[in-house]
One Martini backbone bead per residue (centre of mass of N, CA, C, O) as a GRO file, in nm:
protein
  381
    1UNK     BB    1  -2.075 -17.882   6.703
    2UNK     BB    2  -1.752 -17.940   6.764
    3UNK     BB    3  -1.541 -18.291   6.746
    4UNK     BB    4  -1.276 -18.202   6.668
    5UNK     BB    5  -0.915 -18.293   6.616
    6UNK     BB    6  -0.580 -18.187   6.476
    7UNK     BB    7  -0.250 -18.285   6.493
    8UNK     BB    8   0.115 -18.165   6.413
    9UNK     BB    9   0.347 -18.363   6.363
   10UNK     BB   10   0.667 -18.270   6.131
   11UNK     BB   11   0.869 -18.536   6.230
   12UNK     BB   12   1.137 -18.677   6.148
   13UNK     BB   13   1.399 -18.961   6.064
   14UNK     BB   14   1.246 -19.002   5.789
   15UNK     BB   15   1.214 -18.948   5.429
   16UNK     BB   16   0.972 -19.036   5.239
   17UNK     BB   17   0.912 -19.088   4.876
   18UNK     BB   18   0.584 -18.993   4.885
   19UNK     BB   19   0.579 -18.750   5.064
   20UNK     BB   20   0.380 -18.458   5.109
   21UNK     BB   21   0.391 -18.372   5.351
   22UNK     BB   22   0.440 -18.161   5.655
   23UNK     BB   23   0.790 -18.180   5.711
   24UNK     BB   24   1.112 -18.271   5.906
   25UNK     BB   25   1.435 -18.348   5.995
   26UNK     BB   26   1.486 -18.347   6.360
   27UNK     BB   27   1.816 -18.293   6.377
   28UNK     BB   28   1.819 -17.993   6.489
   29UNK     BB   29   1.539 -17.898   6.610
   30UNK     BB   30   1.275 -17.692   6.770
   31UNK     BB   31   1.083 -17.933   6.937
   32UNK     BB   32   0.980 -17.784   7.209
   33UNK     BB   33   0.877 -17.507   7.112
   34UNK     BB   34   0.684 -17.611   6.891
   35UNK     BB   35   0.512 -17.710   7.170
   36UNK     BB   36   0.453 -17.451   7.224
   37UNK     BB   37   0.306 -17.340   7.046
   38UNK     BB   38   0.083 -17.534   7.021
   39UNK     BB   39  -0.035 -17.460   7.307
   40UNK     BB   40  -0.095 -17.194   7.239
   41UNK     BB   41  -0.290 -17.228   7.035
   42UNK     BB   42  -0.509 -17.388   7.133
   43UNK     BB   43  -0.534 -17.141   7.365
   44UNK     BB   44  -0.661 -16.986   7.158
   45UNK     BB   45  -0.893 -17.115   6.995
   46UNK     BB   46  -1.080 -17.203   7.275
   47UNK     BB   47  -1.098 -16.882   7.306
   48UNK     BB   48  -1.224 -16.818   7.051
   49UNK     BB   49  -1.373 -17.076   7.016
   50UNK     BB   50  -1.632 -17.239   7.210
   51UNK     BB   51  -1.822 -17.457   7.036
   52UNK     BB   52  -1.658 -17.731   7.167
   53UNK     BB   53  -1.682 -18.113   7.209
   54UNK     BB   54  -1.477 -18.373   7.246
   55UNK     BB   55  -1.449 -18.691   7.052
   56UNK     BB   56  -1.198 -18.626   6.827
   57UNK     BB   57  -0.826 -18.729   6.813
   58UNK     BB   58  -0.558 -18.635   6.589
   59UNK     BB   59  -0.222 -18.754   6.550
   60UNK     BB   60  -0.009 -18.639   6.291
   61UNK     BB   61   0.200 -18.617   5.981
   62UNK     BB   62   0.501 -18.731   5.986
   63UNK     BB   63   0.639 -18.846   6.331
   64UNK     BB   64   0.523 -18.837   6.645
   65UNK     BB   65   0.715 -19.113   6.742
   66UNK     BB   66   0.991 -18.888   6.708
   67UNK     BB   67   0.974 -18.871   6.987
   68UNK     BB   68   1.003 -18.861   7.278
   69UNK     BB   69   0.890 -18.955   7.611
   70UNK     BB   70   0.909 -18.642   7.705
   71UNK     BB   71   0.750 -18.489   7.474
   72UNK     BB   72   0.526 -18.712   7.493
   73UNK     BB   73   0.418 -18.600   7.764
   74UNK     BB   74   0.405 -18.286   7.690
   75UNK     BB   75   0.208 -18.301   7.509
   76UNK     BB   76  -0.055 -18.461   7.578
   77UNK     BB   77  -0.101 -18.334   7.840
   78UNK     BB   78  -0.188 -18.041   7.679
   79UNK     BB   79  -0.395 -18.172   7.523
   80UNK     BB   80  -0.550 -18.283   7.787
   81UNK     BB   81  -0.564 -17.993   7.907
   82UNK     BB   82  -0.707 -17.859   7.680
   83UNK     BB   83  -0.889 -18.046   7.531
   84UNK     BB   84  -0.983 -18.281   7.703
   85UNK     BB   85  -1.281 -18.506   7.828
   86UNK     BB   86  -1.533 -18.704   7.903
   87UNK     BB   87  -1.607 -18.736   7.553
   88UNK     BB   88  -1.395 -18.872   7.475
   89UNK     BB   89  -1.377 -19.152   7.195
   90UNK     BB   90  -1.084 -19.057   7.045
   91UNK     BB   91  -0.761 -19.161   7.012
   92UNK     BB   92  -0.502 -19.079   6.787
   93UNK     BB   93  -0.188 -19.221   6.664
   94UNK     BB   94   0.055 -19.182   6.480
   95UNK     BB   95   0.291 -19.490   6.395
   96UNK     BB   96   0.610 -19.614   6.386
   97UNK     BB   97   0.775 -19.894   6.442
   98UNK     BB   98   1.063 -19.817   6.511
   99UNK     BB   99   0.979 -19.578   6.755
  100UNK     BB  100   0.806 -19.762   6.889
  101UNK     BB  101   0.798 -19.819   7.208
  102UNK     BB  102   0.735 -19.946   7.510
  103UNK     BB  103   0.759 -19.667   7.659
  104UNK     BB  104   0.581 -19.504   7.506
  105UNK     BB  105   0.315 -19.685   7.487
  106UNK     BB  106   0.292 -19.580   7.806
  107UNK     BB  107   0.245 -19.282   7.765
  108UNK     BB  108   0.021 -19.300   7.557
  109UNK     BB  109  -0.182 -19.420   7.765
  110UNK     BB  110  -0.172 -19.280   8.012
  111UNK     BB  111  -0.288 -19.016   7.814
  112UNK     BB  112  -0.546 -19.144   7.650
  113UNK     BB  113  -0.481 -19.368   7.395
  114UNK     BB  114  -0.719 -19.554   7.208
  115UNK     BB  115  -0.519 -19.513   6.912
  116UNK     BB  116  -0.373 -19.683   6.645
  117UNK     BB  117  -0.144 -19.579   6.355
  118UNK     BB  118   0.006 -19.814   6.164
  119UNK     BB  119   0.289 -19.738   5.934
  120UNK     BB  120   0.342 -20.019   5.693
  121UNK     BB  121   0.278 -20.048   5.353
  122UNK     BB  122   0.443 -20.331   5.406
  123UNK     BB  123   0.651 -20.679   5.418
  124UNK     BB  124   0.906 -20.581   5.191
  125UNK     BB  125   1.224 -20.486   5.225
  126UNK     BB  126   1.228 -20.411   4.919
  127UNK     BB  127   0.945 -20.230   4.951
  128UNK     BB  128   1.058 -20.022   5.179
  129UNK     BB  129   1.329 -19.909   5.042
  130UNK     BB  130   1.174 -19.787   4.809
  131UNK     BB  131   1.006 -19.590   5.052
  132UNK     BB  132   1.208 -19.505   5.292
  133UNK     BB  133   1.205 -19.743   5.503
  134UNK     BB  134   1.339 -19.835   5.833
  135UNK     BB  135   1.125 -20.106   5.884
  136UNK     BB  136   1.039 -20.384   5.969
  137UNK     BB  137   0.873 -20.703   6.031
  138UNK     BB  138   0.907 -20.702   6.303
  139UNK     BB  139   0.834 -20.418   6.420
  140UNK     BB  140   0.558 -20.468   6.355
  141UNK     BB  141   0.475 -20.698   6.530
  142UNK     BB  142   0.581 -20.587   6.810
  143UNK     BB  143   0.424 -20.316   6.839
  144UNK     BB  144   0.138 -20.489   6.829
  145UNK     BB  145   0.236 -20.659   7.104
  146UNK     BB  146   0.269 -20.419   7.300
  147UNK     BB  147   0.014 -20.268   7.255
  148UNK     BB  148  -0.186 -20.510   7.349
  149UNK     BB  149  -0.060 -20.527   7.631
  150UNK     BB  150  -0.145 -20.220   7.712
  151UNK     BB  151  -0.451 -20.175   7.593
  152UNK     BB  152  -0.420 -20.136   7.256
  153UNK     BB  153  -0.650 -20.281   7.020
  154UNK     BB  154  -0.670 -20.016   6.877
  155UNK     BB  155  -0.603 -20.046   6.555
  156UNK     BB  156  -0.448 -19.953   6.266
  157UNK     BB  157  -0.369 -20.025   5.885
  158UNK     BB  158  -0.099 -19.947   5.659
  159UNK     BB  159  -0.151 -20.003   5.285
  160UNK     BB  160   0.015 -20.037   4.968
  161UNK     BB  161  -0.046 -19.975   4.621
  162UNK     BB  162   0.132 -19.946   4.349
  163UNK     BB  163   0.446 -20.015   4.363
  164UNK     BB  164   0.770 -20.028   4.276
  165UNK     BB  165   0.784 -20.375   4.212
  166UNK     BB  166   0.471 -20.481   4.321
  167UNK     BB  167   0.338 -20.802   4.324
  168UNK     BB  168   0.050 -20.927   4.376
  169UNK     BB  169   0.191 -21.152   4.599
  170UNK     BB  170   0.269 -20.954   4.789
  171UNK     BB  171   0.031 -20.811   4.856
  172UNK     BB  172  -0.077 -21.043   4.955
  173UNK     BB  173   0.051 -21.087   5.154
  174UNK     BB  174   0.018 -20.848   5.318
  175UNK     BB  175  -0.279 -20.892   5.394
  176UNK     BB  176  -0.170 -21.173   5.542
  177UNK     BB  177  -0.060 -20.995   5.779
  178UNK     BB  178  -0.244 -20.818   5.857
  179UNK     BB  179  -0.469 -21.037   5.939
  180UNK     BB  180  -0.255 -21.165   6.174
  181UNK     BB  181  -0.262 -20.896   6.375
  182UNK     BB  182  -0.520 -20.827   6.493
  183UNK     BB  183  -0.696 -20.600   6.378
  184UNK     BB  184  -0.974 -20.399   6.329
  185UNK     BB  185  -0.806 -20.147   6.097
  186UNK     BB  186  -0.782 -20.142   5.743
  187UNK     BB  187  -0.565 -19.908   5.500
  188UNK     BB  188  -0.573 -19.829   5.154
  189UNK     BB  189  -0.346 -19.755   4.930
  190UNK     BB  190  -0.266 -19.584   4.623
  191UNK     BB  191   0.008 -19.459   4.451
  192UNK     BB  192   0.070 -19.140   4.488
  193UNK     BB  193   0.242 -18.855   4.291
  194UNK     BB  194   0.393 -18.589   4.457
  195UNK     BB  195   0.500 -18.341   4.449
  196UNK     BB  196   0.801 -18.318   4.636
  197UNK     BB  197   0.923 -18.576   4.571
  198UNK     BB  198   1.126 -18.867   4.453
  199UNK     BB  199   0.944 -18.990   4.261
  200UNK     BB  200   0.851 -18.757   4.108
  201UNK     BB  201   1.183 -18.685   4.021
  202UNK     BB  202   1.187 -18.988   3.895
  203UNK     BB  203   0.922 -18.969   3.671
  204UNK     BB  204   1.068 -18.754   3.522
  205UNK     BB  205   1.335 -18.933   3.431
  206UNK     BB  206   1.208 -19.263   3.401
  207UNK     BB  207   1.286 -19.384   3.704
  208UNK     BB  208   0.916 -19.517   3.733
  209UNK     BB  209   0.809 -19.847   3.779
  210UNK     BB  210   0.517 -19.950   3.762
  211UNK     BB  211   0.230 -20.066   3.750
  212UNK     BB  212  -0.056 -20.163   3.602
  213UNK     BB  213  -0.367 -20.097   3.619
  214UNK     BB  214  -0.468 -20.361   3.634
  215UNK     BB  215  -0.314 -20.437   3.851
  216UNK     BB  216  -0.390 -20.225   4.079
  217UNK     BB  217  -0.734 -20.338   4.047
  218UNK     BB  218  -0.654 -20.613   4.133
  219UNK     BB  219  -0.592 -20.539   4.450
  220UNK     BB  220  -0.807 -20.417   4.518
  221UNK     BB  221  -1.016 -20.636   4.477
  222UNK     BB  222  -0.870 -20.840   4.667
  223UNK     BB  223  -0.898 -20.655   4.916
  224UNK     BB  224  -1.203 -20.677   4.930
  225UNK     BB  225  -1.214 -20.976   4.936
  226UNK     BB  226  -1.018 -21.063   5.204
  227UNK     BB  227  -1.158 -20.880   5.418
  228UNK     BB  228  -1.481 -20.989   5.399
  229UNK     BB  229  -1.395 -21.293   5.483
  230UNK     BB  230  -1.287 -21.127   5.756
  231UNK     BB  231  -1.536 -20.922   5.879
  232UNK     BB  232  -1.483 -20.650   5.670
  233UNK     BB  233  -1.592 -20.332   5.628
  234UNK     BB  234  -1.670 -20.102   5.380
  235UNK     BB  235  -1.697 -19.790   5.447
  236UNK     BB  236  -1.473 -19.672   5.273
  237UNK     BB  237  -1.253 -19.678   4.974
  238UNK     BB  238  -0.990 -19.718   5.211
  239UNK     BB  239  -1.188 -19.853   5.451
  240UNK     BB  240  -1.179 -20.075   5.709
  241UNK     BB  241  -1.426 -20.289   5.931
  242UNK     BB  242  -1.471 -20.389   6.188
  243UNK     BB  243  -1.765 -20.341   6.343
  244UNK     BB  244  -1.710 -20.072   6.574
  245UNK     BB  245  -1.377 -19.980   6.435
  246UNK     BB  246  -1.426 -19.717   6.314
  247UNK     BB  247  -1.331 -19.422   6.225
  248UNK     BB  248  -1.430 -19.125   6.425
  249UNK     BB  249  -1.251 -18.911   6.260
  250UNK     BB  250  -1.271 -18.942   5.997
  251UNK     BB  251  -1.597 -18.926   5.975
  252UNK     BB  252  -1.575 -18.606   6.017
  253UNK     BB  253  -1.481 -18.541   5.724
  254UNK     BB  254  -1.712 -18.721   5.545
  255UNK     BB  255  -1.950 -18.529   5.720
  256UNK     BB  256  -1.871 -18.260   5.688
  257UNK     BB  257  -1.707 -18.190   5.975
  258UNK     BB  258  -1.596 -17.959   6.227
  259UNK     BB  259  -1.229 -17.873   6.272
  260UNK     BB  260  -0.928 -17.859   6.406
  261UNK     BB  261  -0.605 -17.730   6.327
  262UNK     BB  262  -0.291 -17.818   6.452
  263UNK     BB  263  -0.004 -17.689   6.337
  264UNK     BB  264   0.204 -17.697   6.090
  265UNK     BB  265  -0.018 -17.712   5.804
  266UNK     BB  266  -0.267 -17.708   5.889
  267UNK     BB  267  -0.616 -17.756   5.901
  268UNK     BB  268  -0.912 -17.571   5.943
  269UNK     BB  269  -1.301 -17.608   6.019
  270UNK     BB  270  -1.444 -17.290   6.105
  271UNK     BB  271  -1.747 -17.134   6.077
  272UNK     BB  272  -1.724 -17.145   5.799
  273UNK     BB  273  -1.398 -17.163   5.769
  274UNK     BB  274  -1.108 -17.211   5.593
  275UNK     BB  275  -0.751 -17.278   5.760
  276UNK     BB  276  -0.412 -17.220   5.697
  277UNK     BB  277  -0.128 -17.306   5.813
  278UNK     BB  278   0.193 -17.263   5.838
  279UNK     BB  279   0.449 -17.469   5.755
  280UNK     BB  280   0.703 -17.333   5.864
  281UNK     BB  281   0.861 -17.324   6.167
  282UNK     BB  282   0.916 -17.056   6.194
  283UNK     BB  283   0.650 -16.924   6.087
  284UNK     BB  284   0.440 -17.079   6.287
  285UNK     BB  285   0.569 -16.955   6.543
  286UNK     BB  286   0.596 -16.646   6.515
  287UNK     BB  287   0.269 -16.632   6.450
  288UNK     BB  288   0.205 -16.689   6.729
  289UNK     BB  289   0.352 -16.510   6.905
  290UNK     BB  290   0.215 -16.243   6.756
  291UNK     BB  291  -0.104 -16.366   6.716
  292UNK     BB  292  -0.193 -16.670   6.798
  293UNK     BB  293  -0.204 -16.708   6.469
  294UNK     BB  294  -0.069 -16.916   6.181
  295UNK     BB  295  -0.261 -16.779   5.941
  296UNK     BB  296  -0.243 -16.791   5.557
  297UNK     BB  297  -0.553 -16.910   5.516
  298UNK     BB  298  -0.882 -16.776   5.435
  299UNK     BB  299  -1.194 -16.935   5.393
  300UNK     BB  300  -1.519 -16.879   5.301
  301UNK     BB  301  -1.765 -17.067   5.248
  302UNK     BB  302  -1.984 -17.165   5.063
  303UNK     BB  303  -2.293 -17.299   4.958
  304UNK     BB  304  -2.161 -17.439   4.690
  305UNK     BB  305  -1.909 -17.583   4.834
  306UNK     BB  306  -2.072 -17.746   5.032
  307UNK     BB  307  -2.236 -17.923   4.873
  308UNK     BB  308  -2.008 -18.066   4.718
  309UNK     BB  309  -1.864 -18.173   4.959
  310UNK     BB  310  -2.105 -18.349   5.047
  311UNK     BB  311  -2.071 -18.532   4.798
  312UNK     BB  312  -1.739 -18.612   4.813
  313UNK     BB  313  -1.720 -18.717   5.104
  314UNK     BB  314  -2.034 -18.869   5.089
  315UNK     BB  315  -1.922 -19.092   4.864
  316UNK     BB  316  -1.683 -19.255   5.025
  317UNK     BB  317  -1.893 -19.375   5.143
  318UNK     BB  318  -2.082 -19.661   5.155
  319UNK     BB  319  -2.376 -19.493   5.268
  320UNK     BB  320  -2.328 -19.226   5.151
  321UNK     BB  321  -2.614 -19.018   5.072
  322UNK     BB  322  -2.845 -18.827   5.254
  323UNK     BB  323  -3.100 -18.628   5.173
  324UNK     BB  324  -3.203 -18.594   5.483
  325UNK     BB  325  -2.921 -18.456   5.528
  326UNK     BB  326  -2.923 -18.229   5.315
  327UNK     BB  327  -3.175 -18.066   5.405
  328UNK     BB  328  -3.073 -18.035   5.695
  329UNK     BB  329  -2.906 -17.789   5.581
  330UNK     BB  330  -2.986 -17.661   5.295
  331UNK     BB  331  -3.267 -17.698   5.184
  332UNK     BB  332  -3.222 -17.898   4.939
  333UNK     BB  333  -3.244 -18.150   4.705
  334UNK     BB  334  -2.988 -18.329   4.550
  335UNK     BB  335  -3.204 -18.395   4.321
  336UNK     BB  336  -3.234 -18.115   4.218
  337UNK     BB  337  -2.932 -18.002   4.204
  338UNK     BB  338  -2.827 -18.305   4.056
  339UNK     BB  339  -2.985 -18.420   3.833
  340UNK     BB  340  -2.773 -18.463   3.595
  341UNK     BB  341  -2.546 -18.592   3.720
  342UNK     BB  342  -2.657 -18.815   3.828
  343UNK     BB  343  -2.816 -18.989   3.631
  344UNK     BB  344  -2.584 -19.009   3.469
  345UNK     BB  345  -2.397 -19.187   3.679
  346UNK     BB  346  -2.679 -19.410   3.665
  347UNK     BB  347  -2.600 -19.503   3.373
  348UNK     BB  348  -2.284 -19.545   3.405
  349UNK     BB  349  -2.280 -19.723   3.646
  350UNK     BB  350  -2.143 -19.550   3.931
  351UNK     BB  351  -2.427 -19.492   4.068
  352UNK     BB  352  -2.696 -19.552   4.355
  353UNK     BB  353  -3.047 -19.587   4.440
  354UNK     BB  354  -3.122 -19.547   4.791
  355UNK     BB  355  -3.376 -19.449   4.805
  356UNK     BB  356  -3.240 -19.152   4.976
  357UNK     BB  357  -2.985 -19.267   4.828
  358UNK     BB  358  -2.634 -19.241   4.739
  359UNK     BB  359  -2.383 -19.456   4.578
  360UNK     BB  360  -2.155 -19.606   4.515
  361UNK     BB  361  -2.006 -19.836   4.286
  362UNK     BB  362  -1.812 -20.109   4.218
  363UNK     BB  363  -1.717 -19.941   3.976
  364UNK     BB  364  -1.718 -19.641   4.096
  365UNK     BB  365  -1.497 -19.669   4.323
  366UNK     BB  366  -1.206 -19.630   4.153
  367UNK     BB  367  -1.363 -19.351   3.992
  368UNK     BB  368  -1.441 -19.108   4.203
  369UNK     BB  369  -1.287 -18.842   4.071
  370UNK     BB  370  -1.494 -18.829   3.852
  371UNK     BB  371  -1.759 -18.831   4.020
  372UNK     BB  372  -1.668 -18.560   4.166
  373UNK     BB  373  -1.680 -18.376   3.971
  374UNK     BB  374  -1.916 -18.346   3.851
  375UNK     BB  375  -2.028 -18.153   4.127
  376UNK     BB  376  -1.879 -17.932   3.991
  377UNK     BB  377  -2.023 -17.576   3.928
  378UNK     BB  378  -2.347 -17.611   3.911
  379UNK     BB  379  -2.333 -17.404   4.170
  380UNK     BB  380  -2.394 -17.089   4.160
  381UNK     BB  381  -2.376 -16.782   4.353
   0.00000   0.00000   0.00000
């Protein structure tokens, strides 16, 4: 059964110079219909697929909280009367500082949002300016100190590292100033460079000057030993967690487990089918009024592909791959499917097995993506 829910407000008030998601400035979009289209759509898809019961809805973007506070409350309403009942155990809403407001804020609440995730990425001026942020550290202060009034006290903090001009001194205090926010989890990320950004633009022109892979990784170390040292329990390769306040939301992706996805470029995996909708906001909106759904893109997934996914979403996280589930799905164990590719991964000090399951090891954690690559093309249909 479906437990999952994502949704996409594709709205800035300012463009980040490193996102690659799929965006639009708001100045004079038709922000109104954008979100009844979405309600369109959420209301054709739980009347096609009836087979879910929310647990987990996570609402990202763009940038949600740049809605009014009337938008903001005719979408959640929305959310609430199609998707939301009462087994949903996380709500969660992605919000940038300067627009998050005491008055939105209260709005979120209202409508059973019981988790914020703001998106701070550092706490100085001079590299927020860099990565085309609008917000000071002030306003991050504010956010989380209205939230916790409102009694929102499950936070997570986005942190990246690895950006341009960002010295160890600086990680570190942004580090040291996320864990005096007193919030429960804390994801950190380094800058990758994604076509259609300014980054990526300034990277071709040869005036984006990074940090060394040294110290990038140097930041990473910091990283997992300063959260370890105040009770954050590393649960997947850049998600942090006092214990008991994992994201349920994430975890339903590296569970390889199917979830909706609404809104203009969203994905979503259903009834073994992976399907990507339209991103331009015109093609998205017309794609629903015409066919009830905003589709361009379905992939019917095979069982070799299911399993690949199994080991590289299910790799990301602490706790690994368990064997025993891997063959309540697929009926054959993972030790006999990718027995070369363990090995050498265990040999070369990567992959580390415990009983019946596998896990990246601290060497491995840093190299994920080479060794995700292994278990591709293994098992051919």
């Amino acid at each position: 059964m479906l437990k999952a829910a994502y949704l996409h407000i594709p709205f800035c008030v300012q463009i980040c110079h490193y996102c690659d998601f799929n965006k639009i400035f708001i100045h004079q979009q038709p922000v109104d219909e954008y979100l009844q289209s979405m309600k369109k759509e959420m209301v054709h898809t739980t009347s096609r697929f009836k087979d879910y019961e929310m647990e987990t809805i996570f609402v990202g973007g763009g940038t949600p909280t740049s809605l009014s506070e009337k938008q903001l409350q005719t979408f959640l309403s929305d959310v609430n009367e199609v998707l939301g009942n009462r087994f949903l155990k996380e709500f969660t809403v992605e919000a940038n500082p300067e627009q998050t407001t005491k008055e939105k804020i209260a709005v979120l609440k209202d409508n059973g949002v019981n988790r914020l995730s703001v998106g701070v990425q550092a706490f100085q001026s001079s590299l927020l300016k860099k990565l085309g942020r609008t917000h000071t550290k002030e306003d991050i202060y504010s956010t989380v100190a209205e939230a916790k009034k409102a009694g929102i006290d499950n936070m997570s903090i986005d942190l990246m590292f690895g950006l341009p001009g960002q010295t160890m001194d600086m990680f570190k205090e942004s580090v040291d100033e996320a864990l005096a926010l007193d919030v429960p989890h804390i994801s950190s990320y380094s800058l990758q460079i994604e076509k259609k950004t300014v980054f990526y633009n300034l990277a071709q022109k040869g005036k984006l000057i990074l940090p060394e892979q040294e110290l990038e990784a140097a930041m990473y170390d910091y990283l997992i030993e300063a959260l370890d040292k105040k009770g954050f329990k590393q649960y997947e390769i850049s998600n942090f967690a006092i214990p008991g306040f994992e994201s349920k939301h994430n975890l339903q992706y590296w569970n390889n487990n199917e979830y909706f996805g609404i809104g203009a470029g969203a994905h979503s995996y259903v009834e073994g089918t992976r399907r990507r909708n339209a991103g331009p906001l015109k093609q998205y909106m017309n794609l629903v009024e015409e066919h009830g759904f905003p589709y361009i893109e379905e992939h019917q997934v095979p069982l070799s592909e299911k399993m690949e996914e199994e080991m590289f979403m299910g790799l990301r996280k602490q706790e690994g791959v368990s064997d025993a589930t891997f063959m309540s799905r697929y009926g054959r164990s993972m030790f006999d499917i990718y027995k070369e590719p363990i090995q050498r991964l265990i040999q070369k000090g990567w992959l580390q097995q415990r009983e019946d399951t596998l896990v990246l090891t601290k060497d491995g954690r840093p190299l994920g993506n080479e060794v995700f690559q292994e278990f591709i093309g293994v098992v051919l249909d």
